[in-house]
C-alpha positions as CSV (number, residue, x, y, z in Angstrom):
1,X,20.9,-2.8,14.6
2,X,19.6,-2.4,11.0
3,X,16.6,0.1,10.3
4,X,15.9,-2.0,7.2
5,X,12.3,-3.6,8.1
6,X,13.3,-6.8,6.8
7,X,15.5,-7.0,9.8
8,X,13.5,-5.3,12.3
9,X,10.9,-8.1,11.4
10,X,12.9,-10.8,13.2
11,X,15.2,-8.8,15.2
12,X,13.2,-5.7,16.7
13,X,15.9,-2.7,17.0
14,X,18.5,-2.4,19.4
15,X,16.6,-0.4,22.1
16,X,14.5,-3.4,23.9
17,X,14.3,-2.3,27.3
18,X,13.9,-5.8,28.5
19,X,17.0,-7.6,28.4
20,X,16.6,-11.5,27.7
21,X,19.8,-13.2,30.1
22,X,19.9,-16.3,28.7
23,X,20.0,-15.5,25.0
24,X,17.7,-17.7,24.0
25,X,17.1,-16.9,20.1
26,X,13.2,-17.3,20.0
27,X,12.1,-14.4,22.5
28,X,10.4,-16.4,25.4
29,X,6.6,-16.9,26.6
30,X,6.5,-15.2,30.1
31,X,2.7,-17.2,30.2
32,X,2.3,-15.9,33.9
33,X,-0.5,-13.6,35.3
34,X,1.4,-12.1,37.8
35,X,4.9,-11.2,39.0
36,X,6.7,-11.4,42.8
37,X,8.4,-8.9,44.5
38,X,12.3,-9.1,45.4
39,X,11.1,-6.7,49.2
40,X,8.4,-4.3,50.3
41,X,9.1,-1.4,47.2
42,X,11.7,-3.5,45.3
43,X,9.6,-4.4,41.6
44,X,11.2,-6.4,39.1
45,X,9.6,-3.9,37.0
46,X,6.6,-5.8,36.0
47,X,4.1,-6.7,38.5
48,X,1.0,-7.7,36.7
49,X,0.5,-8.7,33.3
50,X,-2.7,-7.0,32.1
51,X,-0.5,-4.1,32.8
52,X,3.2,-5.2,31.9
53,X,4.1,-8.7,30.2
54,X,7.7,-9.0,28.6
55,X,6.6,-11.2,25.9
56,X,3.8,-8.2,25.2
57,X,6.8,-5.6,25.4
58,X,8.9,-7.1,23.3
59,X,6.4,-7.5,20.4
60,X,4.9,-3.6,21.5
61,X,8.8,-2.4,20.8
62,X,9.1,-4.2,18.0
63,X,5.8,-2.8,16.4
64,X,6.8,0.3,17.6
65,X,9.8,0.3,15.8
66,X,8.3,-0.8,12.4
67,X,5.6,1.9,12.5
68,X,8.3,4.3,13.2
69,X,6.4,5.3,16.2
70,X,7.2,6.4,20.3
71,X,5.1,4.3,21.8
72,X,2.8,1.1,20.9
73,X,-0.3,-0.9,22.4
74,X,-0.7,-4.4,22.1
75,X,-4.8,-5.3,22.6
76,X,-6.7,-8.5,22.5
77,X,-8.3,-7.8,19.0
78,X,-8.0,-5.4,16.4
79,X,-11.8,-4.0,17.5
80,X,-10.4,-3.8,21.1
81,X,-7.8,-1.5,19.6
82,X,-10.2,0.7,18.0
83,X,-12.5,0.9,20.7
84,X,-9.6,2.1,23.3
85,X,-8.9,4.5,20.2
86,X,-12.2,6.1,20.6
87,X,-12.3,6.4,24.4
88,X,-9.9,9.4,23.9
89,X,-12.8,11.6,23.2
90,X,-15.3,13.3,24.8
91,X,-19.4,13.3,24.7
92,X,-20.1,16.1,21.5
93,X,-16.4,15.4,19.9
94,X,-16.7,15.4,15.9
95,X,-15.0,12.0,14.3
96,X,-15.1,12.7,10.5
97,X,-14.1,9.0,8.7
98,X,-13.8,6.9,5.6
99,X,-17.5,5.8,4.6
100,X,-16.0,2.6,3.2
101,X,-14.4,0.6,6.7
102,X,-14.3,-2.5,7.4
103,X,-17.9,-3.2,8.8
104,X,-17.0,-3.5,12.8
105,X,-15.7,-0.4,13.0
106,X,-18.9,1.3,11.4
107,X,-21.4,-0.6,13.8
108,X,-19.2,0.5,16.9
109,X,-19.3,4.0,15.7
110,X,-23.2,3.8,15.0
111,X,-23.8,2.2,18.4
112,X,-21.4,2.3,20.8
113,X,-19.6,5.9,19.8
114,X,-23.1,6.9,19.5
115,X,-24.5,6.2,22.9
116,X,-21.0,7.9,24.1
117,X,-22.0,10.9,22.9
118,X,-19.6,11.1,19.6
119,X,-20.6,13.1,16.9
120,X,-19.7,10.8,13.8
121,X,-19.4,11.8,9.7
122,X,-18.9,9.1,7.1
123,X,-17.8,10.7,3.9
124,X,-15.8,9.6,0.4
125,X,-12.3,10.6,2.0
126,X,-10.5,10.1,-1.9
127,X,-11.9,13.7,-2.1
128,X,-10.2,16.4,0.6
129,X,-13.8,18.7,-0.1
130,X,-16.0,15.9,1.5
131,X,-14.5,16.2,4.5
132,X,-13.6,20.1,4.7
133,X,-17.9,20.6,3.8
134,X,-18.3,18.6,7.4
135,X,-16.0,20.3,9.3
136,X,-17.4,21.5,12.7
137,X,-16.1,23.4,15.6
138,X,-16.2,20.4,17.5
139,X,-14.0,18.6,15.1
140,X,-11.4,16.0,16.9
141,X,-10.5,14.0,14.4
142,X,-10.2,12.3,11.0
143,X,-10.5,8.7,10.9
144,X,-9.2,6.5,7.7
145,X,-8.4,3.2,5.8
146,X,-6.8,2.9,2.9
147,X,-7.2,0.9,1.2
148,X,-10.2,1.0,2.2
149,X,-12.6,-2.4,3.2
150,X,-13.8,-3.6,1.2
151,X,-14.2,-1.5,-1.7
152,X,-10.3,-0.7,-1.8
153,X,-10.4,3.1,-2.0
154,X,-7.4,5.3,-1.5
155,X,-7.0,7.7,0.8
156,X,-4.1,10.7,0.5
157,X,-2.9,10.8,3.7
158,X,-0.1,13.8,3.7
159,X,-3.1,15.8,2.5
160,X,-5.4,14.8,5.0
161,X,-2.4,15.4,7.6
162,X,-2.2,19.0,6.2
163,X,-6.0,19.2,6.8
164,X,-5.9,17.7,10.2
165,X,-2.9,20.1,11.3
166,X,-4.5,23.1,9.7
167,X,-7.7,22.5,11.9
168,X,-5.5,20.5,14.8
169,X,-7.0,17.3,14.6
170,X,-5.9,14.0,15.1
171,X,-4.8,12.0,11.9
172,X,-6.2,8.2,12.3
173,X,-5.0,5.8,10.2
174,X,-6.1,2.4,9.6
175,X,-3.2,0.3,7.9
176,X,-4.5,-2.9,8.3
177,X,-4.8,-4.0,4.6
178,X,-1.0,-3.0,4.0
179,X,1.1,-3.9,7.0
180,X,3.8,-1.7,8.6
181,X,6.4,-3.4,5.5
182,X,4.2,-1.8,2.8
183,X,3.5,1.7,4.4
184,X,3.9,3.7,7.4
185,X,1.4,6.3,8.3
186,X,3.2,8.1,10.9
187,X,5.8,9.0,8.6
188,X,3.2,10.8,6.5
189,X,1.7,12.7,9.3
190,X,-0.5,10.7,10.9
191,X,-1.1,10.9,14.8
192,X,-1.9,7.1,15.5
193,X,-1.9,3.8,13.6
194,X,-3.8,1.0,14.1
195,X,-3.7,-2.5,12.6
196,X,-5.9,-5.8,13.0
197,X,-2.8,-7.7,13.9
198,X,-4.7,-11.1,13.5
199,X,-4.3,-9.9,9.6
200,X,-0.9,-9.4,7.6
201,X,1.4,-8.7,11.0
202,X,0.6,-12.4,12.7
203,X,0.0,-13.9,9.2
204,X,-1.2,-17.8,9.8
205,X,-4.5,-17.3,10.7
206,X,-4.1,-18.6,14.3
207,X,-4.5,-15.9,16.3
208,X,-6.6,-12.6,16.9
209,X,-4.4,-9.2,17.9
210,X,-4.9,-5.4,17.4
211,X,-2.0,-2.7,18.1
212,X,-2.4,1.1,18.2
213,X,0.9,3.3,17.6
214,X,1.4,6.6,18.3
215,X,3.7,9.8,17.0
216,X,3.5,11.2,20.5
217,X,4.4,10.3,24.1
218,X,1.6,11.9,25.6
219,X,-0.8,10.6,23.2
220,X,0.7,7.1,23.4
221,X,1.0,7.5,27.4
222,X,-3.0,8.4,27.9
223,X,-3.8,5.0,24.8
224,X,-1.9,3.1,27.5
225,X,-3.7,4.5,30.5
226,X,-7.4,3.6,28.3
227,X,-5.9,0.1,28.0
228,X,-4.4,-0.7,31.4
229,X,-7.8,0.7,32.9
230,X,-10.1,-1.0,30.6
231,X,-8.2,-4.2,30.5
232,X,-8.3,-5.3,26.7
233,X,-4.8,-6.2,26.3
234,X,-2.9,-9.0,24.7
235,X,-2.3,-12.3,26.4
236,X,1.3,-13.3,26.8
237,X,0.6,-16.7,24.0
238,X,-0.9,-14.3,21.2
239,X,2.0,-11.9,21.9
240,X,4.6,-14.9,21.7
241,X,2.5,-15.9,18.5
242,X,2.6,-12.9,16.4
243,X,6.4,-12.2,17.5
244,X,6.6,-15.8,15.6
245,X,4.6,-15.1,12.7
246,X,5.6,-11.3,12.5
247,X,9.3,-12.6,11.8
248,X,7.9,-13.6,8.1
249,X,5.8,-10.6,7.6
250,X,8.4,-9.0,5.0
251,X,8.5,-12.4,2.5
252,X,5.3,-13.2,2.9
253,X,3.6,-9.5,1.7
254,X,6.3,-9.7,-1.7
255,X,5.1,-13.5,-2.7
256,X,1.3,-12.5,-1.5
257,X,1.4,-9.5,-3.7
258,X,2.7,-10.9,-6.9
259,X,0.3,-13.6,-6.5
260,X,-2.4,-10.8,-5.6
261,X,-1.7,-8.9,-9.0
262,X,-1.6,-12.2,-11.0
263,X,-5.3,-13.0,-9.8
264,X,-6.5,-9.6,-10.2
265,X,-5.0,-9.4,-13.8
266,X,-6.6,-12.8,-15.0
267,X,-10.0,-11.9,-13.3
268,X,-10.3,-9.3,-15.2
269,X,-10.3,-11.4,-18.5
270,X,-13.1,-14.0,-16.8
271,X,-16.6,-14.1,-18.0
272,X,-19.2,-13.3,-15.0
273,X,-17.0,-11.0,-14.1
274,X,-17.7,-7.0,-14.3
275,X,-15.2,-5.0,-12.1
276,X,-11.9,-6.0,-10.0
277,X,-10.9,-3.8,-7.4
278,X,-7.0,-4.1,-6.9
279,X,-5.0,-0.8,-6.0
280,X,-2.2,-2.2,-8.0
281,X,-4.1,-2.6,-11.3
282,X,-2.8,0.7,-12.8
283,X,-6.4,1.6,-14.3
284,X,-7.4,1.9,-10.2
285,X,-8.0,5.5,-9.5
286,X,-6.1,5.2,-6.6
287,X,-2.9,3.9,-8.3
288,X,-0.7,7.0,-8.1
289,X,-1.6,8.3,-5.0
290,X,-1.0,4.5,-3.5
291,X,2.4,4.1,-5.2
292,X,3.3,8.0,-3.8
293,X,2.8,7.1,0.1
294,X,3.2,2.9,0.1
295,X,5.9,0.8,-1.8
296,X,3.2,-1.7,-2.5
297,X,0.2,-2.7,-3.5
298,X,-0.8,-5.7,-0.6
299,X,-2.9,-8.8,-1.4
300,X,-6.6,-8.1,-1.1
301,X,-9.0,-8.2,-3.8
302,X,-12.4,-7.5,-4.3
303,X,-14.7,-8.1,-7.6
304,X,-18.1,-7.9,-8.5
305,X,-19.9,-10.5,-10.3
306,X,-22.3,-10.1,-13.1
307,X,-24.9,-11.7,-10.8
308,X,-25.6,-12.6,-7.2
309,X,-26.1,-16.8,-8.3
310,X,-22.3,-16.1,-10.3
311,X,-20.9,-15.0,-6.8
312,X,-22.7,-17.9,-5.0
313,X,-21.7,-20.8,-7.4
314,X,-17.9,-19.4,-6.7
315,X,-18.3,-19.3,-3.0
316,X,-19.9,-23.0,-3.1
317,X,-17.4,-24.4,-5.4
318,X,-13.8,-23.0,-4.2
319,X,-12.1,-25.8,-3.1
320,X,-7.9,-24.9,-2.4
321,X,-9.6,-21.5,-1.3
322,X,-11.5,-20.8,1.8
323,X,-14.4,-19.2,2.2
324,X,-14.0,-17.8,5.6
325,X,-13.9,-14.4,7.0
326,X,-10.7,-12.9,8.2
327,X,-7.8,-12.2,5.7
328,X,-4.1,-11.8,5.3
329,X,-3.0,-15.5,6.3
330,X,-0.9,-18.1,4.6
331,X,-4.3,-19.2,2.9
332,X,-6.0,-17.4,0.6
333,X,-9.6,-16.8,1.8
334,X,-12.7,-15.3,0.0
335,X,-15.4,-13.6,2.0
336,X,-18.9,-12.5,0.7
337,X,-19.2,-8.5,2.4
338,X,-23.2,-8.6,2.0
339,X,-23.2,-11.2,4.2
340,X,-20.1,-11.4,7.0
341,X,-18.0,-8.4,7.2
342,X,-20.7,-5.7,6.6
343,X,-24.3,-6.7,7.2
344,X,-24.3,-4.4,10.1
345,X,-24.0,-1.1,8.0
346,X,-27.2,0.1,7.1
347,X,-28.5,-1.0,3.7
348,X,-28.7,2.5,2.5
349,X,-25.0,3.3,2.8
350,X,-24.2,-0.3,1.8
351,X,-25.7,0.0,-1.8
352,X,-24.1,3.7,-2.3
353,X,-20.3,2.2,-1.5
354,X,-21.3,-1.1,-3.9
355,X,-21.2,-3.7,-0.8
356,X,-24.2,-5.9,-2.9
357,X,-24.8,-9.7,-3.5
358,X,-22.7,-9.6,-6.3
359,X,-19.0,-8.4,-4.4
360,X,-16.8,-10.9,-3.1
361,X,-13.6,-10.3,-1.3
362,X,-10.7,-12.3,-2.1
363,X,-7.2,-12.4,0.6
364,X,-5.0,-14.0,-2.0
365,X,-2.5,-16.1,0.0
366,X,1.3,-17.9,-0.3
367,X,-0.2,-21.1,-2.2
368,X,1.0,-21.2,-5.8
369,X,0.0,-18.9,-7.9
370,X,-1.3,-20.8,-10.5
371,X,-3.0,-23.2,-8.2
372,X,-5.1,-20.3,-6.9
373,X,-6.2,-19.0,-10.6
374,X,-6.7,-22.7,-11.5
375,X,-9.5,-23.3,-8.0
376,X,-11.4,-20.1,-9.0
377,X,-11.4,-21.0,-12.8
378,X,-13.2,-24.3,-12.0
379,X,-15.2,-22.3,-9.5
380,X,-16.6,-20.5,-12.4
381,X,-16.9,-22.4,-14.6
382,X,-18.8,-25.3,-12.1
């Protein structure tokens, strides 16, 4: 089988250990709970489904493969995911992360991580020093996105795997924004990767999904222990939907990044507005270091307005786009941080990243280019 990702998209690789007898070309929807038993100690192999589902392992493999990994997780969101993530530490363990993630993850880490006992540092991860001047004994490991949500900051990650190997701690990477076609983590050192597969990787906005991937067997063998025992994983449907939308992952990042940098370049012209934020704008600090470790630049946007009544009159008056949370579906979709993604992170450390009433976040989708540019122009201009 090919190892070009365009293939693996729709074909997987050649290693499924589930064989499909009848051939059927769209992999099947096993929507069952439960599995019979040929005799007393005879198992077909898959006995219950919160545990084993073919559908589930045929999209875990093919994720797996993608991500270049041993081993992948399929959960029932992309928080579930991160939470079964941080259930392989221990009360006292130091988790040193991006200050700029997406706004779930920081409230489970102030709350939840908390009450468990984690030790937790949120520092500017574009500079290697931040997180060295944190660094405790009881260091575990070193949590990222990048880009970064929303404030699409980027993260080196083959020097933050020399850091984490110099001081042998786990390398997390969140690689959401970018998708296993535009960059693969593992390959640069990381440990685990983890992805909001209701994003980019199911791509129609119709289902919710989170994956974890690991570089090692016994990592990935005690992820699927956390997951079997806590029970978050991925219904048999949302597998068998993703599979489907996952087969169009590769076309639909090259049209939704051309259309990302168009936007992004004729924002920047627009009165009432100040700043874009788009890692493939070469003026982004992150530019180099992006194009050095991804072959792309995704489709997410954000901007700041010159005022907070500029970035309401835009969210009242889109009309082709959606203002919605989530991102990364066939329609583009323009979400207002302050107010859905992020209100949980402390005003304090909101205002120092720049999450105000004036940023907006835009998920620039496959509608025609100019059609999108067009809806926001009015929008402005209203």
């Amino acid at each position: 089988m090919s190892n070009h990702v365009e293939t693996q998209c729709i074909h997987g690789n050649s290693d499924f250990s589930f064989r499909e007898e009848t051939h059927s070309v769209a992999f099947p929807l096993y929507q069952t709970a439960t599995f019979g038993h040929l005799g007393l100690g005879h198992s077909t192999g898959f006995d219950y489904t919160r545990e084993k589902n073919p559908t589930r392992q045929h999209l875990e493999e093919t994720i797996t493969a993608l991500e270049h990994g041993v081993d992948t997780v399929a959960f029932s969101s992309g928080m579930a995911a991160i939470s079964a993530c941080f259930e392989l530490f221990r009360p006292g363990d130091q988790i040193i992360c991006s200050e700029d993630l997406y706004g779930g993850t920081t409230r489970l880490l102030n709350t939840v991580s908390a009450k468990n006992g984690l030790t937790v540092n949120f520092v500017d991860s574009t500079n290697l020093d931040n997180m060295r001047a944190v660094l405790t004994p009881a260091a575990k490991a070193l949590y990222i996105e990048t880009p970064s949500n929303p404030m699409m900051n980027v993260t080196d990650l083959r020097a933050c795997a020399a850091l984490a190997k110099e001081h042998g701690l786990l390398l997390i990477v969140d690689n959401t924004f970018l998708s296993p076609y535009l960059q693969n983590p593992l390959t640069l050192g990381a440990d685990i990767v983890l992805h909001s597969g209701s994003k980019f990787i199911s791509g129609h906005n119709d289902t919710i999904a989170g994956f974890l991937t690991c570089a090692d067997q016994e990592l990935a063998d005690r992820v699927r222990l956390i997951a079997k025992t806590t029970g978050g994983m991925l219904a048999p449907f949302d597998c068998w939907l993703t599979i489907r939308g996952l087969k169009t992952l590769s076309v639909r990042m090259e049209r939704q990044q051309a259309n990302a940098l168009a936007v992004a370049r004729w924002l920047q012209g627009q009165p009432g507005i100040e700043k874009v934020f788009y890692v493939g704008l070469p003026e982004h600090p992150g530019y180099a270091v992006n194009a050095a470790q991804a072959k792309g630049s995704g489709s997410m946007i954000s901007f700041r307005t010159d005022t907070a009544e500029t970035a309401h009159k835009i969210l009242n008056q889109v009309k082709l786009i959606t203002f919605a949370e989530s991102l990364g579906g066939t329609e583009s979709l323009i979400t207002y941080p302050l107010t859905q993604t992020h209100p949980d992170v402390p005003e304090k450390m909101r205002q120092r990243l720049g999450i105000t009433d004036t940023l907006l976040r835009l998920s620039v989708g496959l509608e025609y280019v100019d059609d999108i540019i067009c809806d926001l122009k009015q929008a402005l201009e209203a």
